[in-house]
C-alpha angles and dihedrals in degrees: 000000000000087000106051091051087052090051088048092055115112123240116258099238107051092040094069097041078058096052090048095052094048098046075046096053089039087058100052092043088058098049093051097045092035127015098043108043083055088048084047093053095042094060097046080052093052096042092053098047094051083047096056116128147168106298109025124123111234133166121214123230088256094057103261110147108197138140121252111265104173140351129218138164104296097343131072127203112225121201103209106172145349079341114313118142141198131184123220136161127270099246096056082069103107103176148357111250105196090069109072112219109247120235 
């Protein structure tokens, strides 16, 4: 029996070409599944904060819905309703609300 599991043994030097191969192919699985759909969002986020402008309907990420009022440097005025208005930053703005998410 001693025997059988020693002829069964790999040889040392394919076995770590093929664990090489597999943590290689782990890797790549995970950037494409994982690291560049989030730098993909990142960017369209980015991209839509720094568009902003008067008139769009936003919600904040704390759940405010309100129209932009006014647009500074780094903070937007909301309008949020019969004329009250809050100012937030611009990077607490989480989506935009007049585009309705497709199914």
């Amino acid at each position: 029996m001693i025997t059988s599991i020693l002829v069964q043994a790999p040889a040392g030097g394919a076995g770590i070409m093929g664990q090489v191969f597999l943590f290689g192919s782990i890797i790549l699985i995970m950037y494409f599944f994982m690291i560049r759909p989030q730098q993909k969002k990142q960017k369209e986020t980015k991209k839509f904060i720094e568009e902003i402008k008067k008139g769009d309907n936003v919600v904040t990420i704390g759940g405010l819905h309100g129209k932009v009022f006014s647009v500074e440097n780094d903070t937007v005025t909301l309008e949020l309703d019969r004329g009250f208005k809050v100012t937030v930053e611009k990077s607490a703005i989480s989506l935009d609300f007049s585009k309705k998410p497709s199914k």
